[in-house]
Jmol script that loads the backbone (N, CA, C; Angstrom):
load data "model"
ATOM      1  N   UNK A   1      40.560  21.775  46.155  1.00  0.00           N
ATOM      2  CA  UNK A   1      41.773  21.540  46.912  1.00  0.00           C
ATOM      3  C   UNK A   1      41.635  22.193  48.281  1.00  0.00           C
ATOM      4  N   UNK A   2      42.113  21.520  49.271  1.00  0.00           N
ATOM      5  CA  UNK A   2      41.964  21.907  50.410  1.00  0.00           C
ATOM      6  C   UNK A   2      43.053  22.947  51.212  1.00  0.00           C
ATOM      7  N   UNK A   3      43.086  23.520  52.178  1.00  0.00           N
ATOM      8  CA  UNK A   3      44.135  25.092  52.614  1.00  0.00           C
ATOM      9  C   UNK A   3      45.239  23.878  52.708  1.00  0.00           C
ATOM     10  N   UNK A   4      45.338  22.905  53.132  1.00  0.00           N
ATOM     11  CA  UNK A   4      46.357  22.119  53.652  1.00  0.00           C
ATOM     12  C   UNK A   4      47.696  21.925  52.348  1.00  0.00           C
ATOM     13  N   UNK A   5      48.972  22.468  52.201  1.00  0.00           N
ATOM     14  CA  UNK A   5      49.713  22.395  51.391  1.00  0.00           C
ATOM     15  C   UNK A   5      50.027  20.760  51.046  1.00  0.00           C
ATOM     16  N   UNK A   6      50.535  20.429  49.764  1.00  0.00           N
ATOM     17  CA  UNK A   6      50.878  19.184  49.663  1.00  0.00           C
ATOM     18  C   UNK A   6      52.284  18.899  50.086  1.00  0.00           C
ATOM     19  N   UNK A   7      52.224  17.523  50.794  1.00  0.00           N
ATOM     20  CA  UNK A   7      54.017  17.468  50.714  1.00  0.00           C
ATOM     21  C   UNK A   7      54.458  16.747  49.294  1.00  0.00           C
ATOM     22  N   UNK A   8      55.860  16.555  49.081  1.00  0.00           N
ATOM     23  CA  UNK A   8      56.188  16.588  48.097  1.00  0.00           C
ATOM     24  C   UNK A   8      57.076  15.254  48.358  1.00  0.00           C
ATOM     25  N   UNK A   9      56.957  14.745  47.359  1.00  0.00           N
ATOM     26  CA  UNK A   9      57.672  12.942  47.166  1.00  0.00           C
ATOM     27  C   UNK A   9      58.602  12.817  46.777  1.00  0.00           C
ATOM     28  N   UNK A  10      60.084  12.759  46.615  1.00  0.00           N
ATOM     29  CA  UNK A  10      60.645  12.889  46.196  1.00  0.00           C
ATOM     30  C   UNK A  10      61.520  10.901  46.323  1.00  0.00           C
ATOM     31  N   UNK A  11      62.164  10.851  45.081  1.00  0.00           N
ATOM     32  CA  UNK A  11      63.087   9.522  45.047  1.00  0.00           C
ATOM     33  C   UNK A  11      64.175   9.959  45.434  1.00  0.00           C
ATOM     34  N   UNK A  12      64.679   8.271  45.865  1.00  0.00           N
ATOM     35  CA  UNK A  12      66.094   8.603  46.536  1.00  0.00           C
ATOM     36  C   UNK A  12      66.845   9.159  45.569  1.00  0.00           C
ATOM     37  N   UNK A  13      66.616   9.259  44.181  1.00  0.00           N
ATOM     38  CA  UNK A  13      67.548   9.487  43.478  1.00  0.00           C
ATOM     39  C   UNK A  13      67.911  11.148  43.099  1.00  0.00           C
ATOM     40  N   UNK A  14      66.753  11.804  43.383  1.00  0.00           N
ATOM     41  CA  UNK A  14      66.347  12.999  43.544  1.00  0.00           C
ATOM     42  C   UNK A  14      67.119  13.531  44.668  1.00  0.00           C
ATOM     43  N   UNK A  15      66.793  13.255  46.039  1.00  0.00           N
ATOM     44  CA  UNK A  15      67.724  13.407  47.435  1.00  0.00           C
ATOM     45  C   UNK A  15      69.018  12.951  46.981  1.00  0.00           C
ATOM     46  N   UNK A  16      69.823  12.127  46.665  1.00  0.00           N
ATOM     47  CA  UNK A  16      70.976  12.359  46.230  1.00  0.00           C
ATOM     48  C   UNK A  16      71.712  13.542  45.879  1.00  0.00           C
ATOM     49  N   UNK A  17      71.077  13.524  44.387  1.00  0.00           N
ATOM     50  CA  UNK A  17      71.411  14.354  43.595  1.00  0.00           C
ATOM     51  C   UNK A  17      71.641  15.796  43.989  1.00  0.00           C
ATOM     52  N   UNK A  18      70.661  16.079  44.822  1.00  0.00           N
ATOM     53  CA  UNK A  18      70.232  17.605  45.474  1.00  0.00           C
ATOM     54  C   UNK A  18      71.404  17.266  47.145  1.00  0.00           C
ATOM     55  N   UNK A  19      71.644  16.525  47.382  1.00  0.00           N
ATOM     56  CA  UNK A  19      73.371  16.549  48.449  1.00  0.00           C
ATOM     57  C   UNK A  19      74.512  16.625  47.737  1.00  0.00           C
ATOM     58  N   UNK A  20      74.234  15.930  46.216  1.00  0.00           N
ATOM     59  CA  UNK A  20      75.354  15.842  45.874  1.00  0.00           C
ATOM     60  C   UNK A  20      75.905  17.091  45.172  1.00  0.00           C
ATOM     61  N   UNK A  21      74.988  17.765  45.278  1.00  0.00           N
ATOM     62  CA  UNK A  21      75.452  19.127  44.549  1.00  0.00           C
ATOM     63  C   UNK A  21      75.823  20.237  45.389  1.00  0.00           C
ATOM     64  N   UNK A  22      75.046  19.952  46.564  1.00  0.00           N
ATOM     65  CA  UNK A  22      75.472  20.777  48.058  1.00  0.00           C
ATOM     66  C   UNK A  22      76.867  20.643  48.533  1.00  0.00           C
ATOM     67  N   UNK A  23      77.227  19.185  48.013  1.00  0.00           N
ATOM     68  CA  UNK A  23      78.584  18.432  48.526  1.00  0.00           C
ATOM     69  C   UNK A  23      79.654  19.155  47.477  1.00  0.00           C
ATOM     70  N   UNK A  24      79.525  19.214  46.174  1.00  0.00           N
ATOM     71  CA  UNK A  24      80.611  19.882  45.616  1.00  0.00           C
ATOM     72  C   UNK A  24      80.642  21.556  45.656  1.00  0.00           C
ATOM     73  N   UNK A  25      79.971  21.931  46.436  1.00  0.00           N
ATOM     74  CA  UNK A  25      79.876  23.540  46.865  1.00  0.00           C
ATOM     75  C   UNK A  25      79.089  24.817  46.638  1.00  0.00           C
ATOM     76  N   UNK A  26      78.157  24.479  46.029  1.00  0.00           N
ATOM     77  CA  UNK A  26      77.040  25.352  45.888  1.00  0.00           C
ATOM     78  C   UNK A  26      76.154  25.820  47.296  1.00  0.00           C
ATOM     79  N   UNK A  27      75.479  25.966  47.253  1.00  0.00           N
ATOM     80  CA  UNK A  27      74.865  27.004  48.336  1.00  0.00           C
ATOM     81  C   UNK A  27      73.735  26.152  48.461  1.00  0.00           C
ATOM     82  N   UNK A  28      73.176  25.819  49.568  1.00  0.00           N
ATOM     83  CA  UNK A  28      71.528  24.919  49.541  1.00  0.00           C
ATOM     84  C   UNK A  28      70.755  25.712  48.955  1.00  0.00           C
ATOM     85  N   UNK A  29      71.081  26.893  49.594  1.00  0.00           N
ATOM     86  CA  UNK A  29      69.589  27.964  48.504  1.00  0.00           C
ATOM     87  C   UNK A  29      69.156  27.844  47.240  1.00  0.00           C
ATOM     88  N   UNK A  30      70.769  28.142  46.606  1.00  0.00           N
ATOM     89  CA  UNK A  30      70.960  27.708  45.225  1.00  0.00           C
ATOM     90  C   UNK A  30      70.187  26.732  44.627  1.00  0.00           C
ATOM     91  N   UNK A  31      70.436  25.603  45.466  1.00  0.00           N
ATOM     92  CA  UNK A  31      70.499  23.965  44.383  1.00  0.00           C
ATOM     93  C   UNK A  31      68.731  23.882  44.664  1.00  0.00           C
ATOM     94  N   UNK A  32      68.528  23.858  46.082  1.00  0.00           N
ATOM     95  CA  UNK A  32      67.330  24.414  46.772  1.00  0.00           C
ATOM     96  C   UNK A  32      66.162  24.648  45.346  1.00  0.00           C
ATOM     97  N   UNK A  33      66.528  26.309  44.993  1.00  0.00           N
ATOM     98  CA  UNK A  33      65.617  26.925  44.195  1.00  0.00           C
ATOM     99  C   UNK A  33      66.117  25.866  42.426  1.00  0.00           C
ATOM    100  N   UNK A  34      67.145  25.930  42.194  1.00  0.00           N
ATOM    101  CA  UNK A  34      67.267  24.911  40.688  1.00  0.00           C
ATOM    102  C   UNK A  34      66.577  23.616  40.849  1.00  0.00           C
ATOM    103  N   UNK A  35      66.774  22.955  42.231  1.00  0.00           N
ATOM    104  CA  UNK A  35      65.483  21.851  42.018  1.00  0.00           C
ATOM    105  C   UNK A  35      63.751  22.184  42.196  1.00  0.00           C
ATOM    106  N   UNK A  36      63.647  23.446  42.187  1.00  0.00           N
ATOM    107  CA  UNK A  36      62.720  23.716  43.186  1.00  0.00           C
ATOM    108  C   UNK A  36      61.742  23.035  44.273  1.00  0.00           C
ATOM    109  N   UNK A  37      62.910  22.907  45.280  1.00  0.00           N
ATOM    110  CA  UNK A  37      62.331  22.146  46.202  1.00  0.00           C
ATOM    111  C   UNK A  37      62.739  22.974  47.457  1.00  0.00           C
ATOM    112  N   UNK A  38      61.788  22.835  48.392  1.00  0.00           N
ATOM    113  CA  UNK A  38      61.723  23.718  49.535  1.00  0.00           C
ATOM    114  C   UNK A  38      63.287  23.991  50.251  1.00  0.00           C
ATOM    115  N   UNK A  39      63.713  24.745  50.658  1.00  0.00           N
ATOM    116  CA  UNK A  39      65.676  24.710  51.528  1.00  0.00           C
ATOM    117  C   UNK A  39      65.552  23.886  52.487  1.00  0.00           C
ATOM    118  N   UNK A  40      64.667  23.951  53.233  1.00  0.00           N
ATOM    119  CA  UNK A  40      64.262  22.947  54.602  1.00  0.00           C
ATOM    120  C   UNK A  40      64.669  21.716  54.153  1.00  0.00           C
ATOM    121  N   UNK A  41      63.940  21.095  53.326  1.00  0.00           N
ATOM    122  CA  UNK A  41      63.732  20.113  52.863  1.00  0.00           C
ATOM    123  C   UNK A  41      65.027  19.135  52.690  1.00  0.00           C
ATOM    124  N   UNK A  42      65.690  20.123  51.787  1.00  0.00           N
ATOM    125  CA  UNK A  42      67.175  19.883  51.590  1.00  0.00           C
ATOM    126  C   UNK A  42      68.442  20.142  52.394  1.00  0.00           C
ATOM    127  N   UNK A  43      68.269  20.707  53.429  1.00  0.00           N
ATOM    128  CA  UNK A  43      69.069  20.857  54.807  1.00  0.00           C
ATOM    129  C   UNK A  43      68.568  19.562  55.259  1.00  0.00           C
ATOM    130  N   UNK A  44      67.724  19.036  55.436  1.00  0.00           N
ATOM    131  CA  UNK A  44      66.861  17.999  56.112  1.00  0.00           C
ATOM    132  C   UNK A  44      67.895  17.024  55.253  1.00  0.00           C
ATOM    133  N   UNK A  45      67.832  16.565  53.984  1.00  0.00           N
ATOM    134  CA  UNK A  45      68.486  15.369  53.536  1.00  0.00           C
ATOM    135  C   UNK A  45      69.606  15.367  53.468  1.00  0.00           C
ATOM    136  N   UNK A  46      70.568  16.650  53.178  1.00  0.00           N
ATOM    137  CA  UNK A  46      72.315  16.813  53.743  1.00  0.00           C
ATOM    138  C   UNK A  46      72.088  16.478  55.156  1.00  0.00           C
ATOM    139  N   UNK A  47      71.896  16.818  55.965  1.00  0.00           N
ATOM    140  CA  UNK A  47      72.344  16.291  57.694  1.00  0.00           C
ATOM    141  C   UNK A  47      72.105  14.949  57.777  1.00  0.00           C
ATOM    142  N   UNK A  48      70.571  14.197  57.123  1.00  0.00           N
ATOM    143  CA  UNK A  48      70.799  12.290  56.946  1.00  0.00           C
ATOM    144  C   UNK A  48      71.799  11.943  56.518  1.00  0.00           C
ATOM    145  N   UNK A  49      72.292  12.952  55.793  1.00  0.00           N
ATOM    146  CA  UNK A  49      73.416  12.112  54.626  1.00  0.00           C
ATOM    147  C   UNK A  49      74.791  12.147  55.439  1.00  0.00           C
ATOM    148  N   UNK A  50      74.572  13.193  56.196  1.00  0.00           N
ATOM    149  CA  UNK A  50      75.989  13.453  56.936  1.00  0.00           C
ATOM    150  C   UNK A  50      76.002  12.542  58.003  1.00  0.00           C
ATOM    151  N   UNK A  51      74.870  11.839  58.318  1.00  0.00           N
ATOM    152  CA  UNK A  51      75.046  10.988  59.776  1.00  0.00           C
ATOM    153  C   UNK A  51      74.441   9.433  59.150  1.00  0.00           C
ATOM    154  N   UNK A  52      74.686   9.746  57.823  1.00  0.00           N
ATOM    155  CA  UNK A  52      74.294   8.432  57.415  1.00  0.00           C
ATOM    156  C   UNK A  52      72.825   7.462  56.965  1.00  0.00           C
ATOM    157  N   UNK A  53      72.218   8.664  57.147  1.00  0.00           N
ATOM    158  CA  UNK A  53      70.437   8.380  57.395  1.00  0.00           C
ATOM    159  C   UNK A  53      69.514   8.479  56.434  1.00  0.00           C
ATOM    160  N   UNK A  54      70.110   9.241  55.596  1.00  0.00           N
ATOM    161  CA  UNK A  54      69.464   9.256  54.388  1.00  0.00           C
ATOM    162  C   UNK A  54      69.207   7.979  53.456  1.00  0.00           C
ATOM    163  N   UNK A  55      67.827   7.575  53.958  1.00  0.00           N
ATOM    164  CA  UNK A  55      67.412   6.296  53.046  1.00  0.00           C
ATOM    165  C   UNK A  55      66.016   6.536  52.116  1.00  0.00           C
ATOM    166  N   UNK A  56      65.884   5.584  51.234  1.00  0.00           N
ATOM    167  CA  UNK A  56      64.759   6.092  50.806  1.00  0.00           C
ATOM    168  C   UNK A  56      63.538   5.290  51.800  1.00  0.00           C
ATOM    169  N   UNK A  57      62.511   6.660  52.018  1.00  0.00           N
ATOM    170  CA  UNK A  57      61.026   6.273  52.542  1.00  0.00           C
ATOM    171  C   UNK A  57      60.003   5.907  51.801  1.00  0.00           C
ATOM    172  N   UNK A  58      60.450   6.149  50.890  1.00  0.00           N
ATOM    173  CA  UNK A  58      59.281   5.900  50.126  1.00  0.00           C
ATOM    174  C   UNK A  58      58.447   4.457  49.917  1.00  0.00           C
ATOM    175  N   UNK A  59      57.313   4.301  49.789  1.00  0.00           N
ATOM    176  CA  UNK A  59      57.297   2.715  49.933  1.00  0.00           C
ATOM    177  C   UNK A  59      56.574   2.324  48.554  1.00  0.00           C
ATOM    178  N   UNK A  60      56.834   3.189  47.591  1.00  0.00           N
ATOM    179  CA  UNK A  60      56.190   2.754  45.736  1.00  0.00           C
ATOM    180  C   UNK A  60      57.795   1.951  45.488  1.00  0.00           C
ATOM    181  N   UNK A  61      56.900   1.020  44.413  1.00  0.00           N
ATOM    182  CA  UNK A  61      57.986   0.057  43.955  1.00  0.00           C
ATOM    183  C   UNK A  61      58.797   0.403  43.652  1.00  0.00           C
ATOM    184  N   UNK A  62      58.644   2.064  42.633  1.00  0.00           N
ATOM    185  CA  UNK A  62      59.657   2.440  41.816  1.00  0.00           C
ATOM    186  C   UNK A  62      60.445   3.330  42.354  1.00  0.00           C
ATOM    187  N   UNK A  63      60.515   3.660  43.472  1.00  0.00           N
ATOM    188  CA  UNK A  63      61.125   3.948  44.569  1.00  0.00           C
ATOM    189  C   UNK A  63      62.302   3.432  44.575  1.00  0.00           C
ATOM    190  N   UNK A  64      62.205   1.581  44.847  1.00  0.00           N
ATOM    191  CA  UNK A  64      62.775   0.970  45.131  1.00  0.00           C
ATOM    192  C   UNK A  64      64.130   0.431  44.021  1.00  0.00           C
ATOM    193  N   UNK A  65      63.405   0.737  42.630  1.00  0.00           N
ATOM    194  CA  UNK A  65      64.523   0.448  41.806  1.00  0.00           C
ATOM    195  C   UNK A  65      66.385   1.065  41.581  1.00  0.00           C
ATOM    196  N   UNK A  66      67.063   0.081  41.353  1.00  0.00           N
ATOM    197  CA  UNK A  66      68.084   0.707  41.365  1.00  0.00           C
ATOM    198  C   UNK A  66      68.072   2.106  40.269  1.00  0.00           C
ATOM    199  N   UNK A  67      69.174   3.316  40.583  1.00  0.00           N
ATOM    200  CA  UNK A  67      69.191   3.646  39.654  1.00  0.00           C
ATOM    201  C   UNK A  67      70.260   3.928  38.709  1.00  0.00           C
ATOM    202  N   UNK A  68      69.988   3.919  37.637  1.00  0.00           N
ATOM    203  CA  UNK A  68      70.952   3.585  36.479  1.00  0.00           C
ATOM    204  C   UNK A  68      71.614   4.956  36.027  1.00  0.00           C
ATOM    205  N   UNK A  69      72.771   5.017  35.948  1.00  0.00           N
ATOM    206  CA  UNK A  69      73.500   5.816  35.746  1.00  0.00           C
ATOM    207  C   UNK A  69      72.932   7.406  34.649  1.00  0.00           C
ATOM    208  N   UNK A  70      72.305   6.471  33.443  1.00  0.00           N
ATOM    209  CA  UNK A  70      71.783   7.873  32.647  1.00  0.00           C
ATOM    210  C   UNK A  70      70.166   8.665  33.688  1.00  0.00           C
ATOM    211  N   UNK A  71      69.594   7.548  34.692  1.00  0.00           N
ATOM    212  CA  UNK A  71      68.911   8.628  35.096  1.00  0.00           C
ATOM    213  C   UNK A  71      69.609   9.664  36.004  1.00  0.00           C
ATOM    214  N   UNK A  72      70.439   9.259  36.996  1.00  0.00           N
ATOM    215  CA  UNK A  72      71.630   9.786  37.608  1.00  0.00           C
ATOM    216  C   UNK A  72      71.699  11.305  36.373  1.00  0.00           C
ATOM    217  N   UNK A  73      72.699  11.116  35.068  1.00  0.00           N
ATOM    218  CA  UNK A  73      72.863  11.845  34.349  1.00  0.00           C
ATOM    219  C   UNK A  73      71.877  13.162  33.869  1.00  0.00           C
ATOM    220  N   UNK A  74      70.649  12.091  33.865  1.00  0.00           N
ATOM    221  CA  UNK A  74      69.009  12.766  33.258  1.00  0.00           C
ATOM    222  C   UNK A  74      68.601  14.006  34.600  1.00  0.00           C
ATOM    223  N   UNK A  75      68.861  13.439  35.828  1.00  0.00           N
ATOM    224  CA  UNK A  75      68.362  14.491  36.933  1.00  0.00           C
ATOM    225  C   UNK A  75      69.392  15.566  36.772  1.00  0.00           C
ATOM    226  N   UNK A  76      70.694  15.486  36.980  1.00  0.00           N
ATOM    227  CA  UNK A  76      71.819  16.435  36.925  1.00  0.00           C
ATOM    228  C   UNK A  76      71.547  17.603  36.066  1.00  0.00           C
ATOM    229  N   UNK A  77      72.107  16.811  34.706  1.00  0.00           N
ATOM    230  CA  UNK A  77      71.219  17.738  33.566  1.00  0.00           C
ATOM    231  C   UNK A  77      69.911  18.563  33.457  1.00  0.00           C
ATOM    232  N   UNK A  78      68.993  18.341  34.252  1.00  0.00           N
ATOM    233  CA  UNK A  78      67.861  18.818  34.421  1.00  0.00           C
ATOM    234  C   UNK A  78      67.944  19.513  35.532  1.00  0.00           C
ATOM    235  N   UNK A  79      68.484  19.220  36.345  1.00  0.00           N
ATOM    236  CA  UNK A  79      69.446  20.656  37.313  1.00  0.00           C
ATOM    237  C   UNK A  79      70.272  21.761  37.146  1.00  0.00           C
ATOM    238  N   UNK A  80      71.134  21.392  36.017  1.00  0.00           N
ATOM    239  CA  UNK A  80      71.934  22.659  35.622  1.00  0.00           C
ATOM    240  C   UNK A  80      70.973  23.197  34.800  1.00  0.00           C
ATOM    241  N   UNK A  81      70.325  22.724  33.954  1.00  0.00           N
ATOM    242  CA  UNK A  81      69.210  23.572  33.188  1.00  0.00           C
ATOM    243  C   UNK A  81      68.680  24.418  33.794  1.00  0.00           C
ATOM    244  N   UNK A  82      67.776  23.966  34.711  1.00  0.00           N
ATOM    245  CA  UNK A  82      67.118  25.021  35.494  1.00  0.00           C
ATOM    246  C   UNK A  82      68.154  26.001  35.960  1.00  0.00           C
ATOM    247  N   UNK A  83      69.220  25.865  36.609  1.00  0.00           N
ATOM    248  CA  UNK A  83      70.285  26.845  37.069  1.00  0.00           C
ATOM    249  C   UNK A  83      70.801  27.688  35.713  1.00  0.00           C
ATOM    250  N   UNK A  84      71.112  27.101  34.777  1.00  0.00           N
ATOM    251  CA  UNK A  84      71.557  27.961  33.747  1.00  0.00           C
ATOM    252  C   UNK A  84      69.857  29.194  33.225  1.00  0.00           C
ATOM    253  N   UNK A  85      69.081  28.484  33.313  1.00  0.00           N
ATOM    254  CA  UNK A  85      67.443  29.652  33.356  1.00  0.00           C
ATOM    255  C   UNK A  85      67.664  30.710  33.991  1.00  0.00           C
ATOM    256  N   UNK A  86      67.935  30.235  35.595  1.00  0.00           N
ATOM    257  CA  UNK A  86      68.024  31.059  36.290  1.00  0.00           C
ATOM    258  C   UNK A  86      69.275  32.136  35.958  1.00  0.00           C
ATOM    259  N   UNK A  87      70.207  31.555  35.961  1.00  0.00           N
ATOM    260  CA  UNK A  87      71.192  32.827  35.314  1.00  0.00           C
ATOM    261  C   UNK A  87      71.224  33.828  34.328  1.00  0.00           C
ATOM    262  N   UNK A  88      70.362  33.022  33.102  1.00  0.00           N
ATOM    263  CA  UNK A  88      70.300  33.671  31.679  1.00  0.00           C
ATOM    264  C   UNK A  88      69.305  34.816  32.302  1.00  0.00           C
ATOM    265  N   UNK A  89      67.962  34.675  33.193  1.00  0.00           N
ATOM    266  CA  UNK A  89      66.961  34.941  33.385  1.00  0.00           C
ATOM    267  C   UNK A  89      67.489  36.636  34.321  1.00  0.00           C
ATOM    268  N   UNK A  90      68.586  36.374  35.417  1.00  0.00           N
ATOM    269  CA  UNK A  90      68.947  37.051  35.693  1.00  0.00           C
ATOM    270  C   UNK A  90      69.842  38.400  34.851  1.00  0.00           C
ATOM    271  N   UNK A  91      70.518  37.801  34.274  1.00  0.00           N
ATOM    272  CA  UNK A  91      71.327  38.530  32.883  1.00  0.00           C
ATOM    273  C   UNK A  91      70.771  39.442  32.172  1.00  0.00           C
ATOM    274  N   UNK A  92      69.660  38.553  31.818  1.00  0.00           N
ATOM    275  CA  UNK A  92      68.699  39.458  30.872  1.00  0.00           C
ATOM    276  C   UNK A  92      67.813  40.694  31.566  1.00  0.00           C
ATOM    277  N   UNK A  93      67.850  40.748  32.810  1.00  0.00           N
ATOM    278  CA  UNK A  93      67.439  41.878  33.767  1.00  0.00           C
ATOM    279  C   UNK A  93      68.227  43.159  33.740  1.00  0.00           C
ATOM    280  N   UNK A  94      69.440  42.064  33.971  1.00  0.00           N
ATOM    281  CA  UNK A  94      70.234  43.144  34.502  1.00  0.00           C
ATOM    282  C   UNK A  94      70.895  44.019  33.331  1.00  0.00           C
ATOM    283  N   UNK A  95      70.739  43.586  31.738  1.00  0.00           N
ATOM    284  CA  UNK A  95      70.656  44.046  30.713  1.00  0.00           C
ATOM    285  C   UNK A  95      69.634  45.188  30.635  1.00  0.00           C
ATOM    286  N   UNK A  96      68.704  44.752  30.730  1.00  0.00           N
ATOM    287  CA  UNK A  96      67.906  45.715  30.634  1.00  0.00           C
ATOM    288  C   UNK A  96      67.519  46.887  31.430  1.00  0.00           C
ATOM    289  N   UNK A  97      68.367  46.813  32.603  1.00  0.00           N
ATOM    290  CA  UNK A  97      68.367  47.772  33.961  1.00  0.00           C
ATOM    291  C   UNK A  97      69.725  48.464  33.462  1.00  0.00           C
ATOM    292  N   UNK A  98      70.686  48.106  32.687  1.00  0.00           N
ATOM    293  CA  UNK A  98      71.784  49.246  32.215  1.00  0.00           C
ATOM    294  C   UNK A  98      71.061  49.319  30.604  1.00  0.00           C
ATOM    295  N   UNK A  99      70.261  49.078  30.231  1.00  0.00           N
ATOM    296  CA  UNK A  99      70.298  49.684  28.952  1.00  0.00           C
ATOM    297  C   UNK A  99      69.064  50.927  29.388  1.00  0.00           C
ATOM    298  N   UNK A 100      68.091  50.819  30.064  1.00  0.00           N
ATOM    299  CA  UNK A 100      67.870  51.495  30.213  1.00  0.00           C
ATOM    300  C   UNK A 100      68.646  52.957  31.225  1.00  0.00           C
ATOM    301  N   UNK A 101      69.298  52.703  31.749  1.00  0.00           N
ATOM    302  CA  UNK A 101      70.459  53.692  32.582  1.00  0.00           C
ATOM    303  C   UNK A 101      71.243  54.488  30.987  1.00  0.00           C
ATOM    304  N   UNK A 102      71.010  53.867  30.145  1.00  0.00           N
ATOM    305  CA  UNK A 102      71.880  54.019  29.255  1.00  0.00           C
ATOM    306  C   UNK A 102      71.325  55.541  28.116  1.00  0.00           C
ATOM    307  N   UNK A 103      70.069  54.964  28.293  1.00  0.00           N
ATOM    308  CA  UNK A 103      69.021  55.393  26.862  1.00  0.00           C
ATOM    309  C   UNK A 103      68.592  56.510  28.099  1.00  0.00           C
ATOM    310  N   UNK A 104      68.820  56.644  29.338  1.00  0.00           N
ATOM    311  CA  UNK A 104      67.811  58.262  30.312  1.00  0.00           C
ATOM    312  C   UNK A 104      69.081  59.442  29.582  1.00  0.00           C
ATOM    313  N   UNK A 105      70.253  58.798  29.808  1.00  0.00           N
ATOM    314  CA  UNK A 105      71.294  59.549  29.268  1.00  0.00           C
ATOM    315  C   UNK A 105      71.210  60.228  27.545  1.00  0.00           C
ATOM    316  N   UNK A 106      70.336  59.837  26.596  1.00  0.00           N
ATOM    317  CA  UNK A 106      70.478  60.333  25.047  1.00  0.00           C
ATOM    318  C   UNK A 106      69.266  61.124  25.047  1.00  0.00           C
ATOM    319  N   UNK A 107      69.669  62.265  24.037  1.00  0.00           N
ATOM    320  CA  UNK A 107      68.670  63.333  23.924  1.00  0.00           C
ATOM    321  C   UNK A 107      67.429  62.632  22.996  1.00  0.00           C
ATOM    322  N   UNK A 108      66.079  63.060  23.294  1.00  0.00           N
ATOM    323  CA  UNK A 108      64.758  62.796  23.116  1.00  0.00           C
ATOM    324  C   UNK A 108      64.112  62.029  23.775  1.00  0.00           C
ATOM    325  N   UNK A 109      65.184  61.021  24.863  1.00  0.00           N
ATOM    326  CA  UNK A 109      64.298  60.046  26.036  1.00  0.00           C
ATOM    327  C   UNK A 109      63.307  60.431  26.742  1.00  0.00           C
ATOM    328  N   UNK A 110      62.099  60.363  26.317  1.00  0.00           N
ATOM    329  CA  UNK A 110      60.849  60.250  27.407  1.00  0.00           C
ATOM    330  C   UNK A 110      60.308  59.142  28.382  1.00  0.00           C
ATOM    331  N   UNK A 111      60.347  59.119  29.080  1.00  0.00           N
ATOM    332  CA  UNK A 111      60.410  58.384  30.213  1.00  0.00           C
ATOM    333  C   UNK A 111      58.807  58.130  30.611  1.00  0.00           C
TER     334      UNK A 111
END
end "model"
wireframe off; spacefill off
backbone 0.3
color backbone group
């Protein structure tokens, strides 16, 4: 593989999805890192979308297909997943950063 990073392909249905979640109020960073797709990227397809521009480039057939509501459903879902990871993932840190705060406090803790 060469130093040159890959860009990344994404379907219109994908760019949607990742405005449409920006659009009901989440943070780009946020939706950003749950799709993991670059913030740029996705600032880039909210401002098409806001001036209307957001089309798909892509020029594979399947690009071109409409899409049907359960994939609609299938990406979403596979968005909050990753976001709910990320939360549990966080939780479980921060569990363990007061349990240990917890256990320096009881007699015989060696550290």
């Amino acid at each position: 593989m060469s130093d040159q990073q890959r860009r990344g392909k994404y379907t219109a249905e994908f760019k949607q999805e990742g405005v449409r979640q920006v659009q009901t109020g989440q943070s780009i960073a946020s939706v950003a890192i749950a799709l993991g797709i670059p913030k740029a990227s996705l600032s880039n397809w909210v401002r098409l979308h806001a001036r209307g521009e957001l089309v798909n480039t892509g020029s594979s057939p399947k690009d071109t297909l409409p899409v049907t509501p359960e994939q609609m459903e299938l990406t979403r879902l596979r968005a909050e997943n990753a976001r709910l990871r990320m939360e549990r993932d966080i939780a479980k840190k921060a569990a363990a950063y007061f349990a240990q705060d917890t256990l320096q406090g009881t007699p015989g803790f060696k550290k």
